[in-house]
MMTF fields as JSON, N, C-alpha, C and O atoms, coordinates in Angstrom:
{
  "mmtfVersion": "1.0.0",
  "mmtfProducer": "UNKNOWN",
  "numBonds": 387,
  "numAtoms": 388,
  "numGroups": 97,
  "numChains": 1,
  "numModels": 1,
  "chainsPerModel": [1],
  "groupsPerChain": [97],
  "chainIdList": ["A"],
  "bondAtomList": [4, 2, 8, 6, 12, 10, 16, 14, 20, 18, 24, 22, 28, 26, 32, 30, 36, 34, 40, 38, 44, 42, 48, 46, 52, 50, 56, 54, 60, 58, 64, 62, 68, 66, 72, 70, 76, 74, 80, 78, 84, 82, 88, 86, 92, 90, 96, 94, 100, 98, 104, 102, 108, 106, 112, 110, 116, 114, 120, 118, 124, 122, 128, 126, 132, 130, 136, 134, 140, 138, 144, 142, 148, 146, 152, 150, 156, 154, 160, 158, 164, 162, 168, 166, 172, 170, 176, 174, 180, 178, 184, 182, 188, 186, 192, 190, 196, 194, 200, 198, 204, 202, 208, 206, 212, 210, 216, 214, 220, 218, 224, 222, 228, 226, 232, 230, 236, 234, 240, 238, 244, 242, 248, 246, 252, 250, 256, 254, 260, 258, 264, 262, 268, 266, 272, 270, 276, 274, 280, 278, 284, 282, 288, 286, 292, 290, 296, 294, 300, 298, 304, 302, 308, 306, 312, 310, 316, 314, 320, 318, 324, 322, 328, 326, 332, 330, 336, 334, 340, 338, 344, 342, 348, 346, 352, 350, 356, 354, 360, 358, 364, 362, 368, 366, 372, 370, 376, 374, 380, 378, 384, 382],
  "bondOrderList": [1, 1, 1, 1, 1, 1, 1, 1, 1, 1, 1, 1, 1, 1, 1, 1, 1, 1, 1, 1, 1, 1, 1, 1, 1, 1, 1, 1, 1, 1, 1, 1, 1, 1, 1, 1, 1, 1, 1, 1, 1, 1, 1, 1, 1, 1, 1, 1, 1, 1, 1, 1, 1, 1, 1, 1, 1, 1, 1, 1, 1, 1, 1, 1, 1, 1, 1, 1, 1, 1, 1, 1, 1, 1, 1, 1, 1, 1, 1, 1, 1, 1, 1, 1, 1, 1, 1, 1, 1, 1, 1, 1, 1, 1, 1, 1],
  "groupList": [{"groupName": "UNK", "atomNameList": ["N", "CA", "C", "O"], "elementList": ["N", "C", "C", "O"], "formalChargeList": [0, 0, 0, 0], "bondAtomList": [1, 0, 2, 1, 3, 2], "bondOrderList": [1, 1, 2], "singleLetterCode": "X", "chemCompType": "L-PEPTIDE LINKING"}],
  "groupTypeList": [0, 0, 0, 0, 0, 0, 0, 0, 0, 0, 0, 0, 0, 0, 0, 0, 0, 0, 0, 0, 0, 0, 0, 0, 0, 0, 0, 0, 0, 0, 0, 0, 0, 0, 0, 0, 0, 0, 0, 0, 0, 0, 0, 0, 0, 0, 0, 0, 0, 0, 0, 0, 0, 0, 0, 0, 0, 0, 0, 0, 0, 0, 0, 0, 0, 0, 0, 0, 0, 0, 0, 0, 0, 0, 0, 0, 0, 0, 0, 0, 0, 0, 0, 0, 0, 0, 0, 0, 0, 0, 0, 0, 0, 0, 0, 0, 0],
  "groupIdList": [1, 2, 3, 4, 5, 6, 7, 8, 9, 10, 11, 12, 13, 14, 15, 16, 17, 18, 19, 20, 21, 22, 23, 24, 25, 26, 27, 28, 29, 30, 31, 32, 33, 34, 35, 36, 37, 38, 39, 40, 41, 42, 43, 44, 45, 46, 47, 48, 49, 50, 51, 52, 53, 54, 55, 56, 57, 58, 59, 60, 61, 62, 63, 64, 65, 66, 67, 68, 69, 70, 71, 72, 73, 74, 75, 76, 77, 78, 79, 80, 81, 82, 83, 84, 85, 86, 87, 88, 89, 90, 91, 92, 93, 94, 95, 96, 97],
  "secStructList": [7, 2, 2, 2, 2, 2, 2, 2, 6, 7, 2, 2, 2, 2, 2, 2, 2, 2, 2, 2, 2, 2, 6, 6, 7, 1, 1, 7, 2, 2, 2, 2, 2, 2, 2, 2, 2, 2, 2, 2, 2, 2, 6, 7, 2, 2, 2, 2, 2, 2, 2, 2, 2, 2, 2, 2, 2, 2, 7, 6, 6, 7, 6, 6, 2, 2, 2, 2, 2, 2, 2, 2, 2, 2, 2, 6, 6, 7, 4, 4, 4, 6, 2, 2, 2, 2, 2, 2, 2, 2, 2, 2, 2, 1, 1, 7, 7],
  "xCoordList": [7.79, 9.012, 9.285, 9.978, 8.745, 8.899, 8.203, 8.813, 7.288, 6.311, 6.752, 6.211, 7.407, 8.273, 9.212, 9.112, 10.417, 10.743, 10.477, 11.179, 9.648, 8.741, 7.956, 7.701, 7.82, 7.098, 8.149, 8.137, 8.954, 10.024, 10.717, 11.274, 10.753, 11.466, 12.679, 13.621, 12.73, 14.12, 13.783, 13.252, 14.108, 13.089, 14.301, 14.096, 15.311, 16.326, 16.023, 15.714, 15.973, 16.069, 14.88, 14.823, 13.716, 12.295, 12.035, 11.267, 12.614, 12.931, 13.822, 13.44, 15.07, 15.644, 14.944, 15.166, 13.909, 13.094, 11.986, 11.428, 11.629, 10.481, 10.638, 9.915, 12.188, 12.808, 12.661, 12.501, 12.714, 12.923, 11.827, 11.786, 10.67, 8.864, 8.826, 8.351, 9.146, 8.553, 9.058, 8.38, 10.636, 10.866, 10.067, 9.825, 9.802, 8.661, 7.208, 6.667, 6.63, 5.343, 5.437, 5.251, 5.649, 5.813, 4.223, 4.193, 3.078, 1.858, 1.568, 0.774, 2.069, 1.515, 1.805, 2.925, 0.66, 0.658, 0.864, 1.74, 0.094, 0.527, 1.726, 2.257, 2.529, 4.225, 4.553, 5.253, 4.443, 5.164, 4.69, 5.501, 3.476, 3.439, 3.999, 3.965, 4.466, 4.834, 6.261, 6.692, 7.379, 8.231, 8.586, 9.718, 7.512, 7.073, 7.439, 8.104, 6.835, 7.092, 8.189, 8.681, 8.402, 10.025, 10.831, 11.027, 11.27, 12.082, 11.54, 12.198, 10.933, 10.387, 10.878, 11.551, 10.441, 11.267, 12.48, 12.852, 13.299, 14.585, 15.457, 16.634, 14.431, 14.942, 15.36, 15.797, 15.118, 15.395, 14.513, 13.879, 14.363, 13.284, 12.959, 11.823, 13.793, 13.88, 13.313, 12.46, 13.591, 13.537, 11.569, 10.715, 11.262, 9.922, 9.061, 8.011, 9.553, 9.121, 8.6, 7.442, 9.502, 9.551, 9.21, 8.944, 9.037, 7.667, 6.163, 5.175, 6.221, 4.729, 4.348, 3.653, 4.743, 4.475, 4.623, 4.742, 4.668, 4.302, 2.968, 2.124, 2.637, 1.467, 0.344, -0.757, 0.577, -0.317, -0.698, -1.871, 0.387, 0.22, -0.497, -1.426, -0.424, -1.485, -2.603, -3.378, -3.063, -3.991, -4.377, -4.486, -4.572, -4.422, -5.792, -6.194, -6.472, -7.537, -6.894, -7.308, -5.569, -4.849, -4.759, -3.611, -5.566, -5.354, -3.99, -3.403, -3.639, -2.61, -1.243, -0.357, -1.207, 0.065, 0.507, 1.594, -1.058, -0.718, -0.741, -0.659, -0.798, -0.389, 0.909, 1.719, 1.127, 2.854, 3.624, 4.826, 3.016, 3.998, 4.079, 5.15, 3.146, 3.444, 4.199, 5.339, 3.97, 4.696, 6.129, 7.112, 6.334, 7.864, 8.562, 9.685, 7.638, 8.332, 8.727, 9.826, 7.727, 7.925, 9.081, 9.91, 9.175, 11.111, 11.844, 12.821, 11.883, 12.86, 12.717, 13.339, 11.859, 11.912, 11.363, 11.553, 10.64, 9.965, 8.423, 7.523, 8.008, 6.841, 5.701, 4.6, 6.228, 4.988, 4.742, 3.792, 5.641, 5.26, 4.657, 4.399, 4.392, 3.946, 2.748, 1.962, 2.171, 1.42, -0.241, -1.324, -0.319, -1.323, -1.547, -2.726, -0.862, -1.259, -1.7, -2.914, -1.598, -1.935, -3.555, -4.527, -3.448, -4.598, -5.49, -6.536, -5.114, -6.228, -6.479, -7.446, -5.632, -5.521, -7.365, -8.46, -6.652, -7.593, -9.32, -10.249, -9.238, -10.558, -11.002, -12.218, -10.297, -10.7, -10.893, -12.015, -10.541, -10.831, -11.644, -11.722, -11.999, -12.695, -12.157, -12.82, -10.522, -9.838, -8.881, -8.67, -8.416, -7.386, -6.037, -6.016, -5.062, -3.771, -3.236, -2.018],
  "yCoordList": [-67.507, -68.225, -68.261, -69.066, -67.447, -66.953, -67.981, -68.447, -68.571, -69.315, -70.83, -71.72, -71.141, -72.118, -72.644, -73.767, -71.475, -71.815, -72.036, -72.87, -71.46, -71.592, -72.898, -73.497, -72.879, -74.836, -75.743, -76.483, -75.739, -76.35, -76.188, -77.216, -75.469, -75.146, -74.439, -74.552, -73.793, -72.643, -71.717, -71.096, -71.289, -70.08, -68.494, -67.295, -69.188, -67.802, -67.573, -66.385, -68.088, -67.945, -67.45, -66.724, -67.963, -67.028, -66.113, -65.329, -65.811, -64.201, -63.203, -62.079, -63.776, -62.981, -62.564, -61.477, -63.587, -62.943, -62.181, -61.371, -62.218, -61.051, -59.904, -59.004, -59.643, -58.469, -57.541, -56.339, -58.107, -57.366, -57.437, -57.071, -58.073, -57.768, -56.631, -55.499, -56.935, -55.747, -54.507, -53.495, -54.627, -53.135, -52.416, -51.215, -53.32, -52.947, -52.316, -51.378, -53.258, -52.999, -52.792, -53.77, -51.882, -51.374, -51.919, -52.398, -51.866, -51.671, -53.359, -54.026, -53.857, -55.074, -56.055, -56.294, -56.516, -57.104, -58.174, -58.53, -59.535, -60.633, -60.611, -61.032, -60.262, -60.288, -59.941, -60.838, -59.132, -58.753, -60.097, -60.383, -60.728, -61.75, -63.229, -64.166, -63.423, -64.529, -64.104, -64.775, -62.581, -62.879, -62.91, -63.29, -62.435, -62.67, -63.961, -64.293, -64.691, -66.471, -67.212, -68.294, -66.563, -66.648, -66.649, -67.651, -65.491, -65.195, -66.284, -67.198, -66.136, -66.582, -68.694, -69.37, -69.049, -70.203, -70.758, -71.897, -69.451, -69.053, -68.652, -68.322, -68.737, -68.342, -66.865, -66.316, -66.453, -64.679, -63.826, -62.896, -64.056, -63.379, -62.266, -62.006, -61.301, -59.892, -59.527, -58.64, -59.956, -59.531, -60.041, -59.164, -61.273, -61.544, -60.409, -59.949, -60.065, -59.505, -57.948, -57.584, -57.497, -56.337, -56.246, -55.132, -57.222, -57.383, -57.426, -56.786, -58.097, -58.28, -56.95, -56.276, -56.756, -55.095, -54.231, -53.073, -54.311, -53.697, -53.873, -52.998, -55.499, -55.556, -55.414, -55.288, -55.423, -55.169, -53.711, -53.409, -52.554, -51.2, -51.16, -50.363, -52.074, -52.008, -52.166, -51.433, -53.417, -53.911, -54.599, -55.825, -54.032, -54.393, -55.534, -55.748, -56.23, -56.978, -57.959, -58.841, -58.637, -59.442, -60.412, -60.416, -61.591, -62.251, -63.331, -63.58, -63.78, -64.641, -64.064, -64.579, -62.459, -61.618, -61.508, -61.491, -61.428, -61.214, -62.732, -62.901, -63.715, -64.946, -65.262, -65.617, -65.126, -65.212, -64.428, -64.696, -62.964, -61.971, -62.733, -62.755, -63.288, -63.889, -65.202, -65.133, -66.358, -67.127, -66.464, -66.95, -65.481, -64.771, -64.323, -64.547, -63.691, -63.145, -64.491, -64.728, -65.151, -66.721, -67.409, -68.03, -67.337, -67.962, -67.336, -67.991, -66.002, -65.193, -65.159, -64.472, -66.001, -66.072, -64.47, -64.072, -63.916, -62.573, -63.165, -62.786, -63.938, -64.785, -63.879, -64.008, -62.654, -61.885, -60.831, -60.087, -60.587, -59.381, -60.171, -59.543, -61.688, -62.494, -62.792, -62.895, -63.034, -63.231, -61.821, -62.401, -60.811, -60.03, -60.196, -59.948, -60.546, -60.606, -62.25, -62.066, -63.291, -64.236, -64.278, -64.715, -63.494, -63.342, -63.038, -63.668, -61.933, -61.273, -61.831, -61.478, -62.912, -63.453, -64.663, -64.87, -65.126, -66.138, -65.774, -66.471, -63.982, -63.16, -62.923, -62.854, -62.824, -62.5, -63.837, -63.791, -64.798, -66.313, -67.14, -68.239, -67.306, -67.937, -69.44, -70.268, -69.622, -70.78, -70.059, -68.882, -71.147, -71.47, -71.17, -71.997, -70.535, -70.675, -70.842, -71.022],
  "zCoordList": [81.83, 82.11, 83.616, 84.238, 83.963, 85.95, 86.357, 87.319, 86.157, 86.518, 86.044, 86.699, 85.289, 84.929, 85.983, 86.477, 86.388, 87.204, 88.668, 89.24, 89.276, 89.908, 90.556, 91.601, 89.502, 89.505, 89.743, 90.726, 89.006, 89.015, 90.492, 90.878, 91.061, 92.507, 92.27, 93.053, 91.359, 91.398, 91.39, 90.469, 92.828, 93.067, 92.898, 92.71, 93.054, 93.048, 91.503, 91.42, 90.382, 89.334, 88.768, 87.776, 89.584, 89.467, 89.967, 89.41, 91.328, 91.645, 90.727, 90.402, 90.356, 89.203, 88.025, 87.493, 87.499, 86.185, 86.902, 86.162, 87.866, 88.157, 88.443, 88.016, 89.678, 89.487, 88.438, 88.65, 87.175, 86.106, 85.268, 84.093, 86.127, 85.145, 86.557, 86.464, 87.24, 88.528, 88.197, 88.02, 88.09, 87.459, 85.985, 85.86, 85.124, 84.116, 84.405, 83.819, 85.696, 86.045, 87.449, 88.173, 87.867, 89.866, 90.398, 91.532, 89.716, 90.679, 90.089, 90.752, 89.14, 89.294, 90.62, 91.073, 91.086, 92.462, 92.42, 93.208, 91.343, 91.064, 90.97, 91.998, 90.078, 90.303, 91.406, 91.876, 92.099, 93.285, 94.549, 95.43, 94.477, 95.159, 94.62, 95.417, 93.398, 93.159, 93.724, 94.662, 93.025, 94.055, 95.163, 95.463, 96.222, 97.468, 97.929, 98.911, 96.963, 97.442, 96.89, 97.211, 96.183, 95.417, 96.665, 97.354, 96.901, 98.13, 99.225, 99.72, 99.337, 100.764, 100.429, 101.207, 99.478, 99.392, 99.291, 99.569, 98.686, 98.69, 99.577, 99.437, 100.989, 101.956, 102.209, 103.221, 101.105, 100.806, 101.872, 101.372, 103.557, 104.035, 103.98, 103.585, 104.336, 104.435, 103.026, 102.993, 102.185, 100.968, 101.002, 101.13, 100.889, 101.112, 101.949, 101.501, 103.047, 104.32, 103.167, 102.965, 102.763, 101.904, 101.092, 100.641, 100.502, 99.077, 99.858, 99.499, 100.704, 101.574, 101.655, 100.895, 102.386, 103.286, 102.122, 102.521, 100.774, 99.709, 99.468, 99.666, 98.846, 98.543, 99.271, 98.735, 100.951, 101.899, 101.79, 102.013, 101.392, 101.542, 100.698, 100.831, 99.286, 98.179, 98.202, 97.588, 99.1, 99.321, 100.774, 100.734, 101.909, 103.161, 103.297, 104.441, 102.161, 102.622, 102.343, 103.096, 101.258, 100.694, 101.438, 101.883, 101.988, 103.115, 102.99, 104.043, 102.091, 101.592, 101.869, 102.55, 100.979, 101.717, 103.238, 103.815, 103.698, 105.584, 105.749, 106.965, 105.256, 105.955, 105.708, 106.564, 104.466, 104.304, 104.764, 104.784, 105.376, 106.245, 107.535, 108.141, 107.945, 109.46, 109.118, 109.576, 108.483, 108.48, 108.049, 108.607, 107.182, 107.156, 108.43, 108.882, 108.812, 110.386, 111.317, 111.818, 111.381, 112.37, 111.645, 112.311, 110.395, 110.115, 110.648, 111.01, 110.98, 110.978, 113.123, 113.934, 113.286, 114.837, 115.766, 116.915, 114.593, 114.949, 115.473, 114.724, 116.51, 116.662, 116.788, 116.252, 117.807, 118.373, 117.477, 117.719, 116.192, 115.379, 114.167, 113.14, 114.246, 113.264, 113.622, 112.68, 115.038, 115.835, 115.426, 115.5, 115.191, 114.76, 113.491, 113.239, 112.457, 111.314, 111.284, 111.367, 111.24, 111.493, 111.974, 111.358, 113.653, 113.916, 113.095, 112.934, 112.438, 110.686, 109.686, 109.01, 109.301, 108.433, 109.069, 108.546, 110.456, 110.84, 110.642, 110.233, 111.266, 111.561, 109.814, 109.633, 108.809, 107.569, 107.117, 106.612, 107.018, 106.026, 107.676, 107.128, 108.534, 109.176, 109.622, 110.246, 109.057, 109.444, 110.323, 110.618, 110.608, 112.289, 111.574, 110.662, 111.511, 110.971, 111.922, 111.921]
}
């Protein structure tokens, strides 16, 4: 149903149902990155920022998490603390972000 809304573009309402698969499943990572992007479309940054830097602690090769942590930080006008992960993101997938 998370994924429903989702698609649809209601993302506050797809962050609200994952909240509560996340509190069910703490180590599941797929959830924690869909509400990653939940927030993050929702404009919810901080909250995105803080799901990232979860799944990165989980998995620091996650190249998608460290691209959406830098594009998170660069909304939030944090350029140069967005600026190294980006770089990694570029050095791990072999494209230009």
């Amino acid at each position: 149903m998370a994924n429903f809304y989702f698609d649809s573009k209601a993302y506050t309402d797809a962050a609200r149902m994952l909240e509560g698969v996340l509190a069910e499943e703490p180590a599941n990572l797929s959830v924690r990155m869909l509400l990653a992007r939940s927030y993050f479309h929702s404009a919810q940054l901080g909250r995105a920022e803080a799901e990232l830097r979860r799944v990165l602690d989980s998995d620091p090769a996650e190249d998608y998490a460290r691209l959406m942590l830098g594009r998170t930080l660069e909304r939030q006008g944090r350029r140069e603390e967005a600026r190294p992960h980006l770089r990694l993101v570029a050095a791990m997938t072999g494209e230009q972000v």
